[in-house]
PAKOL-444645 format. One record per atom (N, C-alpha, C, O): x, z negated, y negated. Coordinates in pm, 1 decimal. Atoms other than C-alpha are relative to their C-alpha. Layout:
<rs>
+----------+----------+----------+
|        u |        w |        v |
+----------+----------+----------+
|        X |        Z |        Y |
...
+----------+----------+----------+
</rs>
This chain:
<rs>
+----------+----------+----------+
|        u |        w |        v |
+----------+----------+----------+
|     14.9 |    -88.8 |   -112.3 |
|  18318.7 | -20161.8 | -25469.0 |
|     78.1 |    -57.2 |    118.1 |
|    198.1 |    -72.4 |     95.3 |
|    -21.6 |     34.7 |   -103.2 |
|  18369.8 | -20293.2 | -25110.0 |
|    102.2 |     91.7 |     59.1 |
|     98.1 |    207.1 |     16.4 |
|    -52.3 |   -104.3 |    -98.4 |
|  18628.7 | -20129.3 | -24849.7 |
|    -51.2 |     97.1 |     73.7 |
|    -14.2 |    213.6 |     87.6 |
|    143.9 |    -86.3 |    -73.1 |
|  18335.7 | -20010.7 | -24652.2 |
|    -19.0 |     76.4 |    -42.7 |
|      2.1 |    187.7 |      5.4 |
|     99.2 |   -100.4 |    124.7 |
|  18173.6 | -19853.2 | -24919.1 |
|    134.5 |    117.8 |    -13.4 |
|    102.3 |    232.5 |     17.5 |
|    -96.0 |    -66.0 |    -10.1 |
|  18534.6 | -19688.3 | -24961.2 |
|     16.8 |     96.8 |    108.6 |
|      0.1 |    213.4 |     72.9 |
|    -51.6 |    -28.2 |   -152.7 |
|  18629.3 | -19579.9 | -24587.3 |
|   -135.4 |     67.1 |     -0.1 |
|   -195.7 |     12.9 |     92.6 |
|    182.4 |    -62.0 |    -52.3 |
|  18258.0 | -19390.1 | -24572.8 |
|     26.8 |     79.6 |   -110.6 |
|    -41.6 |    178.2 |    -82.9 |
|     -7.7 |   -144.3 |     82.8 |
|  18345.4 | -19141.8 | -24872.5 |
|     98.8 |     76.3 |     71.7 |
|    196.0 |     53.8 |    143.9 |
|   -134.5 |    -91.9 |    -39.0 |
|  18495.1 | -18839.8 | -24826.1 |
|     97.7 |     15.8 |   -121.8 |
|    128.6 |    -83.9 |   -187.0 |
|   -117.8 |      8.3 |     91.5 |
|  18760.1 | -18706.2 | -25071.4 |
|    -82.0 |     41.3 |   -161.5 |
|    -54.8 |     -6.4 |   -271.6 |
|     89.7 |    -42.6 |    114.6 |
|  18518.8 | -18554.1 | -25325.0 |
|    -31.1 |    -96.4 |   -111.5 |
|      6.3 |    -88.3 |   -228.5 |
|     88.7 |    125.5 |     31.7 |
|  18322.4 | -18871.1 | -25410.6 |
|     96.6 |    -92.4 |    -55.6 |
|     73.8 |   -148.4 |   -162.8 |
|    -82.9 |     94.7 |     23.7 |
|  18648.0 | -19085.3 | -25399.7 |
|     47.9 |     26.0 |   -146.7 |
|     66.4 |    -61.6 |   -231.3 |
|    -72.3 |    -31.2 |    104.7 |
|  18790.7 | -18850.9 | -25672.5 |
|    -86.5 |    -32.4 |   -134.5 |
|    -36.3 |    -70.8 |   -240.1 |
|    173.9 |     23.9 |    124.3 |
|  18414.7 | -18888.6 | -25912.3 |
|     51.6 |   -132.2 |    -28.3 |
|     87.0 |   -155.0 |   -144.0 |
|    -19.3 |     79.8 |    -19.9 |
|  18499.7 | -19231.5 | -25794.2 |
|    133.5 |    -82.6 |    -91.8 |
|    132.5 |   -188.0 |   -155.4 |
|   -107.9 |     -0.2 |     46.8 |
|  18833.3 | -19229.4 | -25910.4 |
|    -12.2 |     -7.0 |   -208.4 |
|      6.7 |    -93.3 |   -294.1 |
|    -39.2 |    -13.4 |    107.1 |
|  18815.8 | -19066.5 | -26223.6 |
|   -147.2 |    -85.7 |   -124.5 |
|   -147.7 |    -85.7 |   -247.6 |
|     82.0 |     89.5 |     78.8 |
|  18482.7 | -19302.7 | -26331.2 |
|     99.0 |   -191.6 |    -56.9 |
|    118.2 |   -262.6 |   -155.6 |
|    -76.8 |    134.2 |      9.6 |
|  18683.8 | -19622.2 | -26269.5 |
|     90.2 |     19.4 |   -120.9 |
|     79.6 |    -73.1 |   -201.5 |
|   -136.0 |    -19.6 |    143.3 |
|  18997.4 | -19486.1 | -26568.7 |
|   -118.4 |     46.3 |   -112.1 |
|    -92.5 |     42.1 |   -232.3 |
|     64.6 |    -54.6 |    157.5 |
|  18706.4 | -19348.9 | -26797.5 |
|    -39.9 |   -193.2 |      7.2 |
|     26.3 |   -237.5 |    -86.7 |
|     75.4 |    169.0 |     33.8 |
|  18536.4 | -19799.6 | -26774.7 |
|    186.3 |    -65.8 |    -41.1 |
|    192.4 |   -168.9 |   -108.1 |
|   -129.2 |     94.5 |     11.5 |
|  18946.7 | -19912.1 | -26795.4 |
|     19.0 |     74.7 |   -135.8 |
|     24.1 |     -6.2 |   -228.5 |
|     23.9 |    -22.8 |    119.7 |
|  18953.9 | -19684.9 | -27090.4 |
|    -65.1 |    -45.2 |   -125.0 |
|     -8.9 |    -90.6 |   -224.7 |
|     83.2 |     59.0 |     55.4 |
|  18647.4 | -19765.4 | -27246.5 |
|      8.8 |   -138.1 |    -18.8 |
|    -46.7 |   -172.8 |   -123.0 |
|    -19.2 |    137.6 |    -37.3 |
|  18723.0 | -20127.4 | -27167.1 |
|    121.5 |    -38.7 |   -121.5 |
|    115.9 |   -126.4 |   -207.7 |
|   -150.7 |     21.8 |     67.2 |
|  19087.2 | -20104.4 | -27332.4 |
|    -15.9 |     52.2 |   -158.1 |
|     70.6 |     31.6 |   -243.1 |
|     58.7 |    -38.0 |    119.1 |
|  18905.0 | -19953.2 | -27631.0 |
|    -75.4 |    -91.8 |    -82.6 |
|    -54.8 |   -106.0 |   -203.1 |
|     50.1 |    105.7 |     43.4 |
|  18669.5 | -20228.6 | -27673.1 |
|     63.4 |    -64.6 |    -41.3 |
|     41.2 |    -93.3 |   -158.9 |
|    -56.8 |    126.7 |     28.8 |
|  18893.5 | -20475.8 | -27682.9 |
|    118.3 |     20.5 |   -139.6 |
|    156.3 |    -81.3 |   -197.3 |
|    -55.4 |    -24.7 |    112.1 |
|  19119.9 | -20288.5 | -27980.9 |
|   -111.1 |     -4.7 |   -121.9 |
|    -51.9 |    -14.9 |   -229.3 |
|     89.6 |    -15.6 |     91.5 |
|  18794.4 | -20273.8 | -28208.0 |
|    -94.4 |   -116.9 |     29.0 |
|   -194.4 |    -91.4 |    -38.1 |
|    100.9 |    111.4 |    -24.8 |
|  18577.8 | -20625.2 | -28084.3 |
|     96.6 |    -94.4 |    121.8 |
|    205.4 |    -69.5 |    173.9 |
|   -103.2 |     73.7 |    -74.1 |
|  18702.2 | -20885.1 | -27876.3 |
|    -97.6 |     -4.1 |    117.3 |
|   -220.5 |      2.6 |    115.5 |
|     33.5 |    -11.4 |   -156.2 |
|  18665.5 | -20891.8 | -27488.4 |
|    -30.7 |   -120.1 |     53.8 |
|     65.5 |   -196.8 |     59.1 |
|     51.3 |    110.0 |    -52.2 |
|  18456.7 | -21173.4 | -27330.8 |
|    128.8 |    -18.0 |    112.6 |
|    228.8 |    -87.8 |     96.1 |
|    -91.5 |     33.2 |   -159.2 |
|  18648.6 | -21153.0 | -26958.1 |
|    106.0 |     42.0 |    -30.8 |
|     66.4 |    143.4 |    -88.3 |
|   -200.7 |    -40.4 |    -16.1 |
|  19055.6 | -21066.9 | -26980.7 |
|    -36.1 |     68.9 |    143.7 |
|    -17.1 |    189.0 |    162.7 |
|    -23.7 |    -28.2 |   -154.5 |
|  18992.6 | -21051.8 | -26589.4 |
|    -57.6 |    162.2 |     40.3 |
|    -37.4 |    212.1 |    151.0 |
|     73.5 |   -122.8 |    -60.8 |
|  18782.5 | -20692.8 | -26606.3 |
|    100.1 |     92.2 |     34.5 |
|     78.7 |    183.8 |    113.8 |
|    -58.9 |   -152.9 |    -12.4 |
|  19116.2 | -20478.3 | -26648.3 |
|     92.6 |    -16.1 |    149.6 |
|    119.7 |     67.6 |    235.7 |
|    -48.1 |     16.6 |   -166.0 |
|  19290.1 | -20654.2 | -26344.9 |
|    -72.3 |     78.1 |     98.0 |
|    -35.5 |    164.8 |    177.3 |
|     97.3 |    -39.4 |   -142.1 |
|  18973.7 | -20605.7 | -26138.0 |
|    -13.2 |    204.2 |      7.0 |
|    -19.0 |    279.7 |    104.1 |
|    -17.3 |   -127.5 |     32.9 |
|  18977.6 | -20253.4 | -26274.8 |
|     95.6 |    109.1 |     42.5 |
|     68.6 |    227.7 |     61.9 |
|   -103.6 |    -75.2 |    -12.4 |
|  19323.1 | -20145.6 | -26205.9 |
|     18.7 |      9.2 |    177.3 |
|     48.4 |     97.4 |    257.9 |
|     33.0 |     55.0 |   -207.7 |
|  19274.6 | -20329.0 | -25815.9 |
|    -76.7 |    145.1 |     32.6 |
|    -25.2 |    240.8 |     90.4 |
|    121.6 |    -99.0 |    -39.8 |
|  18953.7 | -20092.5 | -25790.3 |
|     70.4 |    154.9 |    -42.6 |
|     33.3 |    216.5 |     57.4 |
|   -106.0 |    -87.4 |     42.5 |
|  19172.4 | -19793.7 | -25920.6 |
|     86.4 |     34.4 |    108.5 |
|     64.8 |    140.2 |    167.6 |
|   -101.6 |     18.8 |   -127.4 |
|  19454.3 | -19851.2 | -25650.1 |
|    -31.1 |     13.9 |    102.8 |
|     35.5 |     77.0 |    184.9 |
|     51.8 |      6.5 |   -135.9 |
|  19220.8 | -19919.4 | -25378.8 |
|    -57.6 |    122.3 |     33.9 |
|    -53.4 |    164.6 |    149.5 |
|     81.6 |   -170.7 |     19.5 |
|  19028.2 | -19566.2 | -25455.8 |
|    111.2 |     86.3 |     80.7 |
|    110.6 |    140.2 |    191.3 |
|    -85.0 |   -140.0 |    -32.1 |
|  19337.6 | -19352.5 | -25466.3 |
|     59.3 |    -52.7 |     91.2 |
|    163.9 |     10.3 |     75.1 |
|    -81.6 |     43.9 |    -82.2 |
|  19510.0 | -19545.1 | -25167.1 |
|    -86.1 |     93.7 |    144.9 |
|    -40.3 |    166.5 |    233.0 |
|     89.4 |    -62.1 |   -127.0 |
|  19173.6 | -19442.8 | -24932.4 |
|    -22.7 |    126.7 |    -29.8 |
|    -72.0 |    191.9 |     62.2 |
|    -42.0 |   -172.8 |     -3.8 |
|  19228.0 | -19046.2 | -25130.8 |
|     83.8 |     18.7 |     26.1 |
|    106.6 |    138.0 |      5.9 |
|   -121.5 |    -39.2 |    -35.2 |
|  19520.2 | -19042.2 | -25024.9 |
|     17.0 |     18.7 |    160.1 |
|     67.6 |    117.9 |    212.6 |
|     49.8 |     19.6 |   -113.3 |
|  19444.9 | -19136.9 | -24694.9 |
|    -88.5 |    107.6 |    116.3 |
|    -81.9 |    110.9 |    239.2 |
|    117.8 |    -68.1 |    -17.4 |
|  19157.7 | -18880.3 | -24656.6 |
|     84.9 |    131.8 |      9.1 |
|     78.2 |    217.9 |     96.8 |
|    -60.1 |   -103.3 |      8.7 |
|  19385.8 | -18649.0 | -24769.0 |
|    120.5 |     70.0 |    100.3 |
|    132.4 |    187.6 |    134.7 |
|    -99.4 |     -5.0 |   -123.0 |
|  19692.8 | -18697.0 | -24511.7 |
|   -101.8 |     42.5 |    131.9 |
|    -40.2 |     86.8 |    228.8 |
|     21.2 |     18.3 |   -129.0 |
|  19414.3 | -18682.0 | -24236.3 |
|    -70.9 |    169.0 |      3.0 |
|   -139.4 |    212.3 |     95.7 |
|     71.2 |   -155.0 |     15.3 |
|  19308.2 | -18284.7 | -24369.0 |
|    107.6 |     29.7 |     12.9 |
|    139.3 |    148.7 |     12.5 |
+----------+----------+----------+
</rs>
């Protein structure tokens, strides 16, 4: 997910947004205890995309 794409939700969407990204880092962190994980790099990119979410709800939120 782009910045753009970010900065153009409102707070609603960010939070859907939000709480989809920890259910795939979940799911993700699950896989990899029961089968082994092709990429290492998904939970980085995961936790980035995570951070960057709640940085622009947070954001959204200071400006209500």
């Amino acid at each position: 997910m782009e910045k753009k794409e970010l900065n153009v939700m409102d707070a609603k969407s960010l939070e859907k947004k939000v709480d989809s990204l920890k259910k795939d880092l979940f799911n993700l962190k699950l896989n990899s205890k029961s089968s082994h994980v092709k990429d290492h790099s998904q939970y980085r990119k995961l936790r980035v995309q995570i951070a960057r979410a709640l940085t622009y709800l947070n954001q959204k939120k200071k400006e209500i």
